[in-house]
N, C-alpha and C positions, 0 to 999 in steps of 0.2 A: 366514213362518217363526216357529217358535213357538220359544222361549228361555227352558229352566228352570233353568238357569244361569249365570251371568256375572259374569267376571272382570274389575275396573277395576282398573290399574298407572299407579300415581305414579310415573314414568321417574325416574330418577337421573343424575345430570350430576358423575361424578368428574373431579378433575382440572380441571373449569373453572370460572369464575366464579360458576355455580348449585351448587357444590357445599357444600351446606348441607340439614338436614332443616327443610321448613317445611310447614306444616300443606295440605294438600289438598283448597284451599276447593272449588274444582270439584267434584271425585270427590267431596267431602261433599254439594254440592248433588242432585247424579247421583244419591246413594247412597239421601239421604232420599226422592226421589218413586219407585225403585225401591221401596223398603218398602215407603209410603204403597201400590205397586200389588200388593205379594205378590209382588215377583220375588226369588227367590232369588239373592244376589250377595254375593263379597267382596271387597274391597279389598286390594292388595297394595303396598305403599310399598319402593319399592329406594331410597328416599333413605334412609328406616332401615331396613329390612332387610338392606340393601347387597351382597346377592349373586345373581347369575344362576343362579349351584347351586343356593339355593335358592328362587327362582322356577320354575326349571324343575322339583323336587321338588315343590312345591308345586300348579302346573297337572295335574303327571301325578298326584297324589294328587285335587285335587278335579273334573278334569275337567271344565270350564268348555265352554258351549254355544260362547260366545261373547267373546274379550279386545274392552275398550278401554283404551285408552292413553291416560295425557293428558302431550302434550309440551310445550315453548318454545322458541319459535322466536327 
């Protein structure tokens, strides 16, 4: 499968103990060897962005091949 786009979301946790914006060391690491390969990607933080409205705005504007999520369990 070839993916010339790709979407990574830093999930948001309102209302519970993870509800805080903290930096996205994962999706950072993810984000750098994407480059480093020429893949097209952008990052989407609902801990500050903080809404589904616009995520979903968002996805239907850049049209991503592909989302990951990165969650806590």
């Amino acid at each position: 499968m070839v993916t010339n786009r790709l979407l990574l979301i830093n999930a948001g946790y309102p209302g519970s103990h993870y509800d805080y914006v903290s930096l996205p060391v994962g999706i950072g690491y993810l984000s750098e060897t994407l480059s480093k390969d020429n893949i097209e990607h952008e990052i989407f933080d609902l801990g500050a962005n903080g809404s589904y409205r616009r995520l979903k705005r968002f996805i239907a504007s850049y049209r991503p091949d592909l989302i990951g999520f990165s969650l806590m369990s």
